[in-house]
TIVOBA-196074 format. One record per residue: residue number from 0; residue in three letters; x, y, z of N, C-alpha, C in turn. Coordinates in steps of 0.2 Angstrom, whole numbers, plus 2048, in hexadecimal, padded with zeros to 3 digits. Layout:
BEGIN
{num->NUM residuo->ALA n.X->X n.Y->Y n.Z->Z ca.X->X ca.Y->Y ca.Z->Z c.X->X c.Y->Y c.Z->Z}
...
REM end
This chain:
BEGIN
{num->0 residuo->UNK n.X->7CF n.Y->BE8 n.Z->2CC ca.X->7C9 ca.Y->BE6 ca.Z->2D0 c.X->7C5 c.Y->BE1 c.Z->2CD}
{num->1 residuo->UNK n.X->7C1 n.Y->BDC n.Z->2D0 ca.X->7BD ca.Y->BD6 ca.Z->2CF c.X->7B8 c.Y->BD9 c.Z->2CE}
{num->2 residuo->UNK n.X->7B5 n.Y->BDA n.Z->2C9 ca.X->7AF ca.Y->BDA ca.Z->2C7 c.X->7A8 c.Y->BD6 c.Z->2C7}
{num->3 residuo->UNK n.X->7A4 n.Y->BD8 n.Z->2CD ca.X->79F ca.Y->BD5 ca.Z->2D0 c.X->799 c.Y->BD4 c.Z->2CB}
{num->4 residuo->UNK n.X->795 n.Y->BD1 n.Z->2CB ca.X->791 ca.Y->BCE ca.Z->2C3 c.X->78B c.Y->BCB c.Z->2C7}
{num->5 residuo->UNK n.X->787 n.Y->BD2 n.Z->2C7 ca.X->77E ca.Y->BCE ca.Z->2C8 c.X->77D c.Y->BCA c.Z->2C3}
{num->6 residuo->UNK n.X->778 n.Y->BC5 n.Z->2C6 ca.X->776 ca.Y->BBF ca.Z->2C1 c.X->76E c.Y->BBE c.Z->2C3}
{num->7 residuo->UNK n.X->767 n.Y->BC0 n.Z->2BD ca.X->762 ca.Y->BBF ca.Z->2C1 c.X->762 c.Y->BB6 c.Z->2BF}
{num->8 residuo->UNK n.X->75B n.Y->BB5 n.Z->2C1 ca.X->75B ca.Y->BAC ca.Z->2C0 c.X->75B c.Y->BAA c.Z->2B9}
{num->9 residuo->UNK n.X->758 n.Y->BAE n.Z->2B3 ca.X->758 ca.Y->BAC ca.Z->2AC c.X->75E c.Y->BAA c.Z->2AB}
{num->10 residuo->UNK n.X->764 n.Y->BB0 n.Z->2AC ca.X->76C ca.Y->BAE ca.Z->2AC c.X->76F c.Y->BA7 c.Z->2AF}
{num->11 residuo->UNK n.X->76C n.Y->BA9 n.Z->2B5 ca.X->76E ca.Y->BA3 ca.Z->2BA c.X->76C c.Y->B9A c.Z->2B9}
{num->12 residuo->UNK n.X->768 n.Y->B9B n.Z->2B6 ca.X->765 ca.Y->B94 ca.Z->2B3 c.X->767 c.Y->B90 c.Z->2AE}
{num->13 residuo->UNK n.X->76B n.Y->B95 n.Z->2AA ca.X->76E ca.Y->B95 ca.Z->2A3 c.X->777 c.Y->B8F c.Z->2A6}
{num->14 residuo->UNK n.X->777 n.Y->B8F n.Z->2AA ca.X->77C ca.Y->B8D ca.Z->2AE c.X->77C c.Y->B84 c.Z->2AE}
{num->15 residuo->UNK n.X->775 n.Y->B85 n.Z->2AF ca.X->774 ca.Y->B7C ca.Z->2B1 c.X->76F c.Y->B79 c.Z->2AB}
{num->16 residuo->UNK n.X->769 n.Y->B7F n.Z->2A7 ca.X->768 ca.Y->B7D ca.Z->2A3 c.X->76A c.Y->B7F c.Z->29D}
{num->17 residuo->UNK n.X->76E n.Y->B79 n.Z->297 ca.X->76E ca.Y->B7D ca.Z->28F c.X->76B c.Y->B81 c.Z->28D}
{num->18 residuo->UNK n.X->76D n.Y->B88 n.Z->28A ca.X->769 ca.Y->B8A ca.Z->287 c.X->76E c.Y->B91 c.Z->285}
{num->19 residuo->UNK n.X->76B n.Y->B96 n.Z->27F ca.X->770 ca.Y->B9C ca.Z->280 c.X->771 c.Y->B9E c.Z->283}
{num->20 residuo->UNK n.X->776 n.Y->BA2 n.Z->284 ca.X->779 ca.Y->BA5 ca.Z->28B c.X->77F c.Y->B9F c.Z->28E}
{num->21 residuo->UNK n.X->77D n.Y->B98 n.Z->28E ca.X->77F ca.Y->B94 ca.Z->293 c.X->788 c.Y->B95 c.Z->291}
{num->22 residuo->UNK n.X->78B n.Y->B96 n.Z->28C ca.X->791 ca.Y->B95 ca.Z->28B c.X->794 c.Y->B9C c.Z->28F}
{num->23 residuo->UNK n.X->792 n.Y->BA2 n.Z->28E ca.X->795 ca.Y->BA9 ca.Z->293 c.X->791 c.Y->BA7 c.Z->29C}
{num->24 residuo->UNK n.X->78D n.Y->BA4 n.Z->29E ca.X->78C ca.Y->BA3 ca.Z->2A3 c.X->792 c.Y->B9E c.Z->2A7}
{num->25 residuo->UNK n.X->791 n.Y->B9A n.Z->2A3 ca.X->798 ca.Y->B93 ca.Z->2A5 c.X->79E c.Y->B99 c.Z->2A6}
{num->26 residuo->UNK n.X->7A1 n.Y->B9A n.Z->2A2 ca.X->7A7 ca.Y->BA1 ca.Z->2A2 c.X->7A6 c.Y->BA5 c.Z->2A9}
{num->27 residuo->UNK n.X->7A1 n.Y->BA9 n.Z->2AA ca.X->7A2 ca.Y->BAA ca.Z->2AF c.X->7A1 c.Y->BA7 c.Z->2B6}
{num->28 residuo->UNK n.X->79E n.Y->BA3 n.Z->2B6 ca.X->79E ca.Y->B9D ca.Z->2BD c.X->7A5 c.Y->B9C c.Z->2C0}
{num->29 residuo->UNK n.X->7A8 n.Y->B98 n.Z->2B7 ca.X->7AF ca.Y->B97 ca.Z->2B7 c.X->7B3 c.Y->B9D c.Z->2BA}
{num->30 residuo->UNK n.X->7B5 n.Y->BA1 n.Z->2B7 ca.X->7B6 ca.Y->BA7 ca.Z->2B8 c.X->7B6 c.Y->BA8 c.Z->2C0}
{num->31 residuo->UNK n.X->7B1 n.Y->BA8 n.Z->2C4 ca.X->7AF ca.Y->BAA ca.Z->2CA c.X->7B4 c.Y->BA3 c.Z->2D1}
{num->32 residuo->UNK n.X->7B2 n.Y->B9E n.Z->2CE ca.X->7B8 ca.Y->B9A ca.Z->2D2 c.X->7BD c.Y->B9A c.Z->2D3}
{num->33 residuo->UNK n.X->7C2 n.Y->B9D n.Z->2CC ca.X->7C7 ca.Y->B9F ca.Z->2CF c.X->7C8 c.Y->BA9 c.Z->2CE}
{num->34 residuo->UNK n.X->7C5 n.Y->BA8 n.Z->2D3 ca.X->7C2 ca.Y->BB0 ca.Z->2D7 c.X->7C5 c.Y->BB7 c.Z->2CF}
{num->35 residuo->UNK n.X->7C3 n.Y->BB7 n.Z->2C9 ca.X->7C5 ca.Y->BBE ca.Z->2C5 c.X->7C0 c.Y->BC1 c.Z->2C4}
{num->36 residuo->UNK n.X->7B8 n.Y->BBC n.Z->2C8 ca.X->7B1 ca.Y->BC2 ca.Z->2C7 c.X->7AF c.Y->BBF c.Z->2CC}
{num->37 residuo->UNK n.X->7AA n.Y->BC3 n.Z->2CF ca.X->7A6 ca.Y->BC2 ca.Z->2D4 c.X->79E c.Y->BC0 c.Z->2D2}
{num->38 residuo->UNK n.X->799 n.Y->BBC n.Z->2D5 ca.X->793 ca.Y->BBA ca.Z->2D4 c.X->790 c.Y->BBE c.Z->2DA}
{num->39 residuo->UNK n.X->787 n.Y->BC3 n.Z->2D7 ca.X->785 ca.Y->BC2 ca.Z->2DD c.X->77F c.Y->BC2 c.Z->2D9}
{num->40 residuo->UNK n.X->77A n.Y->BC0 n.Z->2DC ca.X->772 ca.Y->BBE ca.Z->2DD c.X->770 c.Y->BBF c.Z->2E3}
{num->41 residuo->UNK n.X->766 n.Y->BC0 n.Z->2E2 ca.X->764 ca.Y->BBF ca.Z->2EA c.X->762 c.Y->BBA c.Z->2EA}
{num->42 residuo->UNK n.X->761 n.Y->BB8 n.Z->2F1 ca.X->75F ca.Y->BB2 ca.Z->2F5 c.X->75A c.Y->BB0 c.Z->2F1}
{num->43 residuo->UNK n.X->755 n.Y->BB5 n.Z->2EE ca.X->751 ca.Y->BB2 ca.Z->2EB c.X->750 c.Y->BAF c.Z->2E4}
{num->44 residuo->UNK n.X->756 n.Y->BB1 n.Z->2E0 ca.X->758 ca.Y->BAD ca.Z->2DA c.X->757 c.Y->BA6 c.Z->2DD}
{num->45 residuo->UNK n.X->75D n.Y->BA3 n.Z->2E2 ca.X->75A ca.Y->B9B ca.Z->2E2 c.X->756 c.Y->B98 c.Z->2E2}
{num->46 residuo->UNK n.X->74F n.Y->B99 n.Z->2E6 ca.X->749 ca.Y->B97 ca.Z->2E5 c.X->747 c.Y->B99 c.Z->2DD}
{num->47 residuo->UNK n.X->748 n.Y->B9E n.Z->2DC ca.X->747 ca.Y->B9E ca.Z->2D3 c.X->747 c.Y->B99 c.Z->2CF}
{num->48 residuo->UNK n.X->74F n.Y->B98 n.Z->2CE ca.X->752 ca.Y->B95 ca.Z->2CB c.X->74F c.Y->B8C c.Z->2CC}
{num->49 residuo->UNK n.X->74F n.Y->B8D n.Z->2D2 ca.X->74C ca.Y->B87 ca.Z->2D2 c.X->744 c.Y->B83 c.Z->2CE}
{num->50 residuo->UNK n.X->73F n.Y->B8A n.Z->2CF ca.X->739 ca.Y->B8C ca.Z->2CB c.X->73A c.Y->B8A c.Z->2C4}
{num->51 residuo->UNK n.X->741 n.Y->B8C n.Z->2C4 ca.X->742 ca.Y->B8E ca.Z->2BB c.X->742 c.Y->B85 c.Z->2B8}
{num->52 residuo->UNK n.X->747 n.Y->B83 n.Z->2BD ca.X->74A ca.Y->B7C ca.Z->2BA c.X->744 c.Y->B76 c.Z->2BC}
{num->53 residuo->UNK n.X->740 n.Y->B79 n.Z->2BF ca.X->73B ca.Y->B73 ca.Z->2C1 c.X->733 c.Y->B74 c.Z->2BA}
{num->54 residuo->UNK n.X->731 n.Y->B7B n.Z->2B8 ca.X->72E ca.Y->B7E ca.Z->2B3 c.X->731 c.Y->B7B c.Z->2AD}
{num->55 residuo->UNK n.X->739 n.Y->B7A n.Z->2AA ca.X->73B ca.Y->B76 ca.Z->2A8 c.X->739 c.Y->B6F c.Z->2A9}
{num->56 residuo->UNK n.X->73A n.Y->B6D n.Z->2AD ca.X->737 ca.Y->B64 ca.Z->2AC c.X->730 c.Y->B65 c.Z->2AD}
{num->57 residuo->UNK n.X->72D n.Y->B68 n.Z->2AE ca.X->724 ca.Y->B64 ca.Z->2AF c.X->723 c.Y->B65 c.Z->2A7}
{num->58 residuo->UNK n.X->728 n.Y->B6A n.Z->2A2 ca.X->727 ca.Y->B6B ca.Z->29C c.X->728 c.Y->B67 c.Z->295}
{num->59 residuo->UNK n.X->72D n.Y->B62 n.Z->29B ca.X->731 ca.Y->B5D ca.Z->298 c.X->737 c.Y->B5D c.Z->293}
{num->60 residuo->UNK n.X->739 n.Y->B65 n.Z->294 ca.X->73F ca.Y->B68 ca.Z->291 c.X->744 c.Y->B65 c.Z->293}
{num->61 residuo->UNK n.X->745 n.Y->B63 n.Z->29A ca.X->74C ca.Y->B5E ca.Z->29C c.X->748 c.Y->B59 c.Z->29F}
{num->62 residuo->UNK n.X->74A n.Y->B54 n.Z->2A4 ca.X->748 ca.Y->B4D ca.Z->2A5 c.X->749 c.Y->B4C c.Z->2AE}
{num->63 residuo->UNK n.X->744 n.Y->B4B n.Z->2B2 ca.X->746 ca.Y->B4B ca.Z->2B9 c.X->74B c.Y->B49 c.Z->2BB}
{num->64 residuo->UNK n.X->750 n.Y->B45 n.Z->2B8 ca.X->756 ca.Y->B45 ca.Z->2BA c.X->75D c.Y->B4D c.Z->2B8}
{num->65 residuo->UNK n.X->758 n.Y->B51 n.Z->2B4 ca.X->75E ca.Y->B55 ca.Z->2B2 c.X->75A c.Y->B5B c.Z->2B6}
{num->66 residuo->UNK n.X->754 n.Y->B5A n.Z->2B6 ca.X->753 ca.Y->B5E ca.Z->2BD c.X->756 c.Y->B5E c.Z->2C3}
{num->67 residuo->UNK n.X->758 n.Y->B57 n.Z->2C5 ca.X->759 ca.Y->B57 ca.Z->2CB c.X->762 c.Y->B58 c.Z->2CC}
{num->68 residuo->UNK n.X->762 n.Y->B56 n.Z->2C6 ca.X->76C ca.Y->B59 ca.Z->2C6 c.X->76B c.Y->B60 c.Z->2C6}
{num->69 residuo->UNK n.X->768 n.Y->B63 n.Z->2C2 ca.X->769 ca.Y->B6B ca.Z->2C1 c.X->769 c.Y->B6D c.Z->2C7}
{num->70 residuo->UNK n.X->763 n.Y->B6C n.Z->2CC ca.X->762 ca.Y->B6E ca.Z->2D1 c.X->769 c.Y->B6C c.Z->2D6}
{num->71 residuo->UNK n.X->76B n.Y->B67 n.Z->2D6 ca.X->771 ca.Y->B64 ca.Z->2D9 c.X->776 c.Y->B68 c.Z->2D9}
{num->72 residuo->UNK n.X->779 n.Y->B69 n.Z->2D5 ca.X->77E ca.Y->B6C ca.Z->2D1 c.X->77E c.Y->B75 c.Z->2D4}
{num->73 residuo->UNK n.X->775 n.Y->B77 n.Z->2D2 ca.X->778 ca.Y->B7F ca.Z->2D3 c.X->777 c.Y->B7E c.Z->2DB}
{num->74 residuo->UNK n.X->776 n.Y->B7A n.Z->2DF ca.X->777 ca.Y->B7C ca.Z->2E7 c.X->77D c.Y->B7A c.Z->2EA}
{num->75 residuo->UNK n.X->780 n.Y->B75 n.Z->2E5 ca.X->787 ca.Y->B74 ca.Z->2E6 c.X->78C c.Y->B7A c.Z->2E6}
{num->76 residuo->UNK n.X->78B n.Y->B7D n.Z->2E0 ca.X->78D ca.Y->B84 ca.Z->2DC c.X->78D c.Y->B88 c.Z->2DF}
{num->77 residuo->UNK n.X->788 n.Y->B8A n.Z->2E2 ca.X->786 ca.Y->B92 ca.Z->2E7 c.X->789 c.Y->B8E c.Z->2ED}
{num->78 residuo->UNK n.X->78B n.Y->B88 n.Z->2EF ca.X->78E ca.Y->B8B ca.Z->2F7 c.X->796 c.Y->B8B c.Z->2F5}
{num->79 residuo->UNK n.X->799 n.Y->B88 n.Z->2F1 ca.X->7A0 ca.Y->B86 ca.Z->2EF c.X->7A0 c.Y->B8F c.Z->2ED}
{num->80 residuo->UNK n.X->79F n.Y->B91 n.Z->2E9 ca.X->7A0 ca.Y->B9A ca.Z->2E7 c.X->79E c.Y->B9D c.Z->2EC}
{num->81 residuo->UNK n.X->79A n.Y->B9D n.Z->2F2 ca.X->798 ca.Y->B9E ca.Z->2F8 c.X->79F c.Y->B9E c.Z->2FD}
{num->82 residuo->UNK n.X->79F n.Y->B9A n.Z->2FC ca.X->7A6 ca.Y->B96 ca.Z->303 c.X->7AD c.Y->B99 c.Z->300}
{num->83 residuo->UNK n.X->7AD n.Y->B9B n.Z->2FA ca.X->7B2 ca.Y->B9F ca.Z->2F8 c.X->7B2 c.Y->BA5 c.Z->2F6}
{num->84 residuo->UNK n.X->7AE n.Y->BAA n.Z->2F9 ca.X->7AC ca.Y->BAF ca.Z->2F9 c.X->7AC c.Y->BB6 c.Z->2F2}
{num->85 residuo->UNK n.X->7AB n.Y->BAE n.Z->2EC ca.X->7A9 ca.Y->BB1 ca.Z->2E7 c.X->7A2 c.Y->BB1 c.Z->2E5}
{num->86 residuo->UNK n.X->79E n.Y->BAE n.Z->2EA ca.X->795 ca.Y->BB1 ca.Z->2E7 c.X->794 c.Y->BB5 c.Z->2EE}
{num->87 residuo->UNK n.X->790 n.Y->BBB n.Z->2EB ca.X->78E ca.Y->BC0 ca.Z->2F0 c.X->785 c.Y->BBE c.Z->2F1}
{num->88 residuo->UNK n.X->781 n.Y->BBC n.Z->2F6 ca.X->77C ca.Y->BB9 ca.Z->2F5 c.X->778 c.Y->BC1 c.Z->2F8}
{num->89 residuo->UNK n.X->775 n.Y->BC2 n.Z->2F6 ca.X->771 ca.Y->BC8 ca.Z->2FB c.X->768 c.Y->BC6 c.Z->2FC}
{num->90 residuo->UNK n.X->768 n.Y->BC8 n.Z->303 ca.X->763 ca.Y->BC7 ca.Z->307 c.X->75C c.Y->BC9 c.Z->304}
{num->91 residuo->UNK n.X->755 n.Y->BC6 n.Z->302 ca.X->751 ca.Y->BCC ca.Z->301 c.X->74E c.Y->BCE c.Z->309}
{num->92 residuo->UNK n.X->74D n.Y->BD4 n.Z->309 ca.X->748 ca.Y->BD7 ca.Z->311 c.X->745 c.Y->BDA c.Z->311}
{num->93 residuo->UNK n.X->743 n.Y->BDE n.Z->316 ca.X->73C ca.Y->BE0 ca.Z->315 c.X->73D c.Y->BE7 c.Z->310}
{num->94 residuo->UNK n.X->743 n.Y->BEB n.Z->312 ca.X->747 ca.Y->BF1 ca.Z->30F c.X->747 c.Y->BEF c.Z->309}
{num->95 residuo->UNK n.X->749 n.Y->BEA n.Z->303 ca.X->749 ca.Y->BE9 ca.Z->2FC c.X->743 c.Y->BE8 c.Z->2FA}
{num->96 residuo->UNK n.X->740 n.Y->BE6 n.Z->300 ca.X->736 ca.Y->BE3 ca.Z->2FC c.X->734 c.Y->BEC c.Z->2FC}
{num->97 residuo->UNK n.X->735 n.Y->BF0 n.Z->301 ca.X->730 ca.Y->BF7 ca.Z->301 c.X->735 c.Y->BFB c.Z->2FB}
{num->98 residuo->UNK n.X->73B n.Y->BFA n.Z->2F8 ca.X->73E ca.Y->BFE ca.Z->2F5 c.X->73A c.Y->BFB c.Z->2EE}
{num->99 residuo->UNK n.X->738 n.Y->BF5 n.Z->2EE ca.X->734 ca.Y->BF2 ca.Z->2E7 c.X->72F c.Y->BF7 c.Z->2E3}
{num->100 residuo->UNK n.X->72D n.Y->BF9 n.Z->2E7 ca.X->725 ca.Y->BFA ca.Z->2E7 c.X->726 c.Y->C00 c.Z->2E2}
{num->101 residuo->UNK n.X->72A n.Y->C09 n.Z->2E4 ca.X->72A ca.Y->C0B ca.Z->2DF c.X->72C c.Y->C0A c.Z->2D9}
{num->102 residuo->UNK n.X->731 n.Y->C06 n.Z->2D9 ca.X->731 ca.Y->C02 ca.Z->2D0 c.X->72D c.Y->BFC c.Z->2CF}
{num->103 residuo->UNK n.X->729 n.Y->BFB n.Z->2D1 ca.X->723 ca.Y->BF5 ca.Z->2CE c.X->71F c.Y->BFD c.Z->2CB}
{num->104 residuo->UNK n.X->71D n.Y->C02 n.Z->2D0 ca.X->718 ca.Y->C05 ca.Z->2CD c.X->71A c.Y->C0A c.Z->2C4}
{num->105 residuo->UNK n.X->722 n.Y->C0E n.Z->2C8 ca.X->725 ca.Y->C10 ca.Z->2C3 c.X->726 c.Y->C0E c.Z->2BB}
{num->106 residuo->UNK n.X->728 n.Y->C05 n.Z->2BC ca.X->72B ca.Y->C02 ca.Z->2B5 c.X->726 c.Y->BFC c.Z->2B3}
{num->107 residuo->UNK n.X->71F n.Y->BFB n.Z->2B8 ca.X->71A ca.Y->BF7 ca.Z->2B7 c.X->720 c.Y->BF2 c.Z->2B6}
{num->108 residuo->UNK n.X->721 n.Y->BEE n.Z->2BA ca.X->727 ca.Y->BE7 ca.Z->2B9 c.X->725 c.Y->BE3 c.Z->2BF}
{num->109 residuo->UNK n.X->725 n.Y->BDE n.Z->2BF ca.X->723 ca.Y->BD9 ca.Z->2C5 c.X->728 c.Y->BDA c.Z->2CB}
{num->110 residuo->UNK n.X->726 n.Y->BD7 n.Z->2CF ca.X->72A ca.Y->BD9 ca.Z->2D7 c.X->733 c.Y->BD5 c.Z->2D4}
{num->111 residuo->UNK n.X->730 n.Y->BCD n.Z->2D2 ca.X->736 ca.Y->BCA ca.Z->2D5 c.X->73C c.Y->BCF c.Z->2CE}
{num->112 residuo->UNK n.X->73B n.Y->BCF n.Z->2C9 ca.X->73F ca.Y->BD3 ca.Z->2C6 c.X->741 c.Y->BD9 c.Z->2C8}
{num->113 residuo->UNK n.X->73E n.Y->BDD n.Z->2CC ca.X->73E ca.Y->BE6 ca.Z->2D0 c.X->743 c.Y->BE1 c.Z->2D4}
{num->114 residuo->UNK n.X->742 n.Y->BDC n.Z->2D8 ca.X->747 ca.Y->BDA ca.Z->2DC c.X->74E c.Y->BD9 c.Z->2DA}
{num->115 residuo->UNK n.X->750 n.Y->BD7 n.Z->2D4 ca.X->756 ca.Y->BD7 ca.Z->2D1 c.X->757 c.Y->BDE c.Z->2D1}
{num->116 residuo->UNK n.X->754 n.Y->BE3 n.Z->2CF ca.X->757 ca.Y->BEB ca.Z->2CD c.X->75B c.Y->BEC c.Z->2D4}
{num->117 residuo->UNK n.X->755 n.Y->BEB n.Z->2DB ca.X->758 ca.Y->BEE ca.Z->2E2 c.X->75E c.Y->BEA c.Z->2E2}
{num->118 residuo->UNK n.X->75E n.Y->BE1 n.Z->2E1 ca.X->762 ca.Y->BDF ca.Z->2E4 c.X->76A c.Y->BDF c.Z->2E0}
{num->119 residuo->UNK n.X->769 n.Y->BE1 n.Z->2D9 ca.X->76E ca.Y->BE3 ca.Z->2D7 c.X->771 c.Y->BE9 c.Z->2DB}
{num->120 residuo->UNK n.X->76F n.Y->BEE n.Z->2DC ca.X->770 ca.Y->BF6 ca.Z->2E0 c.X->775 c.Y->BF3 c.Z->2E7}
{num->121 residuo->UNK n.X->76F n.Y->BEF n.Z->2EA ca.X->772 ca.Y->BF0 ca.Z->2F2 c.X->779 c.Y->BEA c.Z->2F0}
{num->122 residuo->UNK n.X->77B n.Y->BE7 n.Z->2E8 ca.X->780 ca.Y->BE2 ca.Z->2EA c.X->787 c.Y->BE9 c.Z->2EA}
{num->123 residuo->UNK n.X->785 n.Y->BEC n.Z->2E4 ca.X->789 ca.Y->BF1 ca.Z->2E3 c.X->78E c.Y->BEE c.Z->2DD}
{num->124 residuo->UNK n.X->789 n.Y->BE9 n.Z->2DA ca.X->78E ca.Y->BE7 ca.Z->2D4 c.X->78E c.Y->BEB c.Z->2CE}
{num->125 residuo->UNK n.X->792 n.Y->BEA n.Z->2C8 ca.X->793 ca.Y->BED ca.Z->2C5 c.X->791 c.Y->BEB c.Z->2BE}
{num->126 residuo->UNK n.X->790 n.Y->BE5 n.Z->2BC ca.X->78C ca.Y->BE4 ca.Z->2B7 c.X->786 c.Y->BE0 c.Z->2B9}
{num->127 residuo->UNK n.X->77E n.Y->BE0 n.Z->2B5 ca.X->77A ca.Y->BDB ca.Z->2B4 c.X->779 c.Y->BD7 c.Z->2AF}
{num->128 residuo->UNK n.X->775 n.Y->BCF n.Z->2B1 ca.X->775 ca.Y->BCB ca.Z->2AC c.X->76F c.Y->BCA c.Z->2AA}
{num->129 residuo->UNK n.X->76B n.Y->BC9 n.Z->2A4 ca.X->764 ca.Y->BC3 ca.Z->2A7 c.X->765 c.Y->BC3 c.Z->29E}
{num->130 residuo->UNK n.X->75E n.Y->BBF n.Z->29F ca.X->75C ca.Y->BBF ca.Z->298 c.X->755 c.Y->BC2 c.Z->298}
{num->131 residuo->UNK n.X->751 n.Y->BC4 n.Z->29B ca.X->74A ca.Y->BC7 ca.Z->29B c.X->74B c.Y->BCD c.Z->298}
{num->132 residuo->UNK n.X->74B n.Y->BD0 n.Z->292 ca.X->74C ca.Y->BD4 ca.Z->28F c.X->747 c.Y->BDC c.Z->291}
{num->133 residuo->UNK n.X->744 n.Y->BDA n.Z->294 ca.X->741 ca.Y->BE0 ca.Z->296 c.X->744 c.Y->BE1 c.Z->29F}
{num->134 residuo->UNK n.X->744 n.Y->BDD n.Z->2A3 ca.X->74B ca.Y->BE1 ca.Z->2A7 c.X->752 c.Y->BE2 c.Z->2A5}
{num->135 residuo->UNK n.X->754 n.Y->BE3 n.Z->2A2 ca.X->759 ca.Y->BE5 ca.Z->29D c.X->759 c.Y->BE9 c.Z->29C}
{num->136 residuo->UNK n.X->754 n.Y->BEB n.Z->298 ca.X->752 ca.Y->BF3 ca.Z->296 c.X->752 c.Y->BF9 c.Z->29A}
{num->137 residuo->UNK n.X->750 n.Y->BF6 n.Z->2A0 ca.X->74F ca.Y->BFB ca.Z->2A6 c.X->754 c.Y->BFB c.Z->2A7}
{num->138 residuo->UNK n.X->758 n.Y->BF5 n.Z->2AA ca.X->75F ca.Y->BF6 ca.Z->2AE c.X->764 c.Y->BF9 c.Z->2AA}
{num->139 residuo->UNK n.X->764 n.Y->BF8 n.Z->2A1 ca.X->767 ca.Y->BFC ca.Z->29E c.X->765 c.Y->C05 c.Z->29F}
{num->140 residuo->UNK n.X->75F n.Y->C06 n.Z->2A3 ca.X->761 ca.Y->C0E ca.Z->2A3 c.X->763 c.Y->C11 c.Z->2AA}
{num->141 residuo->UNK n.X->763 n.Y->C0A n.Z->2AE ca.X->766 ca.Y->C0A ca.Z->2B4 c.X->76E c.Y->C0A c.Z->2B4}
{num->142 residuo->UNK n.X->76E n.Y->C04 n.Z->2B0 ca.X->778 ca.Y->C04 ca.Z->2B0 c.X->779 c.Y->C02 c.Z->2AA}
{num->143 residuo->UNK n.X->77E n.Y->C05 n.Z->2A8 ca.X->77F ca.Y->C04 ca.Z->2A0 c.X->783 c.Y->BFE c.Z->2A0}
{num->144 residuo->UNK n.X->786 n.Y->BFA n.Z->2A3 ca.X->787 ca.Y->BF4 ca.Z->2A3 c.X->783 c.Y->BEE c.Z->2A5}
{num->145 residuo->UNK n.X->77D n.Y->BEF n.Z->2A3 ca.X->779 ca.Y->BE9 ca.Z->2A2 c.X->774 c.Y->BE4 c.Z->29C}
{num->146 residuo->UNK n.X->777 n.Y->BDF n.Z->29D ca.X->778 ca.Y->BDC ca.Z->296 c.X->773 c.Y->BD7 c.Z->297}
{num->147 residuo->UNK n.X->76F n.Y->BD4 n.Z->290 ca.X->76C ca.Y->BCF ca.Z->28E c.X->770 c.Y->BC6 c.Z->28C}
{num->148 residuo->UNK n.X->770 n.Y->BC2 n.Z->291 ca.X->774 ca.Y->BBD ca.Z->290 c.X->771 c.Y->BB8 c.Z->28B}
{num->149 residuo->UNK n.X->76D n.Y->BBA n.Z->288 ca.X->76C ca.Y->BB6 ca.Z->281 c.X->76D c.Y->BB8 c.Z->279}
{num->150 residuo->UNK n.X->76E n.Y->BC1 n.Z->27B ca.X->76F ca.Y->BC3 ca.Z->273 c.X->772 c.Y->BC9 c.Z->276}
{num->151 residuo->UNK n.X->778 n.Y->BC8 n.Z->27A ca.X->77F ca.Y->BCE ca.Z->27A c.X->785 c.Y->BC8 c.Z->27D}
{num->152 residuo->UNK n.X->786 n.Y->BC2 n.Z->27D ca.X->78B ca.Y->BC0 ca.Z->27F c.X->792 c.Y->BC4 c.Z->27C}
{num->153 residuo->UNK n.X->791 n.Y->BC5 n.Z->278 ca.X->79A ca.Y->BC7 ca.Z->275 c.X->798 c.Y->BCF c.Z->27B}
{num->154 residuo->UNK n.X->797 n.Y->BD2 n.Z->27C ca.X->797 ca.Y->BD7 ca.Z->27F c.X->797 c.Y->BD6 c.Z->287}
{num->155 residuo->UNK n.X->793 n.Y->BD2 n.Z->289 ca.X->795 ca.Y->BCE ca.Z->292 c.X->79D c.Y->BCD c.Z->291}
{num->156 residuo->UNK n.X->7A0 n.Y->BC7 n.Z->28B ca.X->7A7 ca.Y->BC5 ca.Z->28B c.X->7AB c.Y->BCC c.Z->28C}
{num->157 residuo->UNK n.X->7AB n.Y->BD2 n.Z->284 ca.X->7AF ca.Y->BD7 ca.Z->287 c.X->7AE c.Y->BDC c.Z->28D}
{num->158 residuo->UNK n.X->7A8 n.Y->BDB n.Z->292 ca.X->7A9 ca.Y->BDF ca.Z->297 c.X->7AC c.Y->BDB c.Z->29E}
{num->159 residuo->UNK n.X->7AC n.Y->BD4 n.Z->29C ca.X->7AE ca.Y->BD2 ca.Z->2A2 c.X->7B7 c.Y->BCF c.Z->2A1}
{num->160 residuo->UNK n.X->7B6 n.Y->BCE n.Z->29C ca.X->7BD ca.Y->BC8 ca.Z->298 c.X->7C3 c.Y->BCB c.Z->296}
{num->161 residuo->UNK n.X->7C0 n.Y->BD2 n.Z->294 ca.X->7C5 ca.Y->BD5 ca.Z->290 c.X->7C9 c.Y->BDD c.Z->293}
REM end
């Protein structure tokens, strides 16, 4: 069985900009193209992601030309993994937004991240990714397979690789 691999945007960005993580991110991207894992994220990541890579440049950590390829790149990315039915994009609606709300109050966590908890759920994947160590923490008492992509890669590798 293909193992489906939530990705929130910390993860997801690590894709287009260097940084740790980016070597096990590339891996599975790789990996997903020729279909042995599955990608899923919600719609809302790409806007994210895109926030992420543009907060990057006003910072002057990369250069408005590496903005504009990164951006380039990950929408290239998502429709090619799209178009081959290795990314699973999931919708946010009004049912993810009111399912938010008791875990905003329960875990005091920001919506858009409660939003990766739902939207992992309704993908029905089976590992998570990010680097935001504190939804980590939580997801780890939600599902035991979810990992920190900046200080557990050797353990993403043997749950996905080996």
């Amino acid at each position: 069985m293909i193992p489906l691999i939530y990705l929130d945007s910390s993860a997801i960005s690590k894709r287009y900009i260097k940084e740790k993580g980016t070597e096990t991110i590339d891996a599975i991207f790789d990996a997903s193209e020729i279909e042995k894992v599955k990608i899923s994220f919600s719609i809302w990541n790409i806007g994210e992601c895109v926030g992420v890579f543009d907060q990057y440049c006003r910072r002057k950590w990369i250069t408005e030309e590496d903005f504009q390829e990164a951006i380039r790149k990950f929408l290239i990315e998502i429709h090619k993994l799209y178009k081959l039915k290795t990314l699973q994009l999931i919708p946010i609606d009004s049912n993810i937004i009111a399912q938010t709300i008791p875990l905003i109050v329960e875990y005091h966590m920001y919506q858009a991240d409660v939003l990766q908890t739902i939207s992992f759920k309704v993908a029905g994947a089976d590992i998570f990714i990010s680097a935001d160590k504190k939804l980590v923490k939580i997801m780890k008492s939600f599902n035991k397979h979810s990992f920190n992509i900046e200080t557990e890669e050797n353990l993403i590798q043997k749950t996905i690789f080996e």
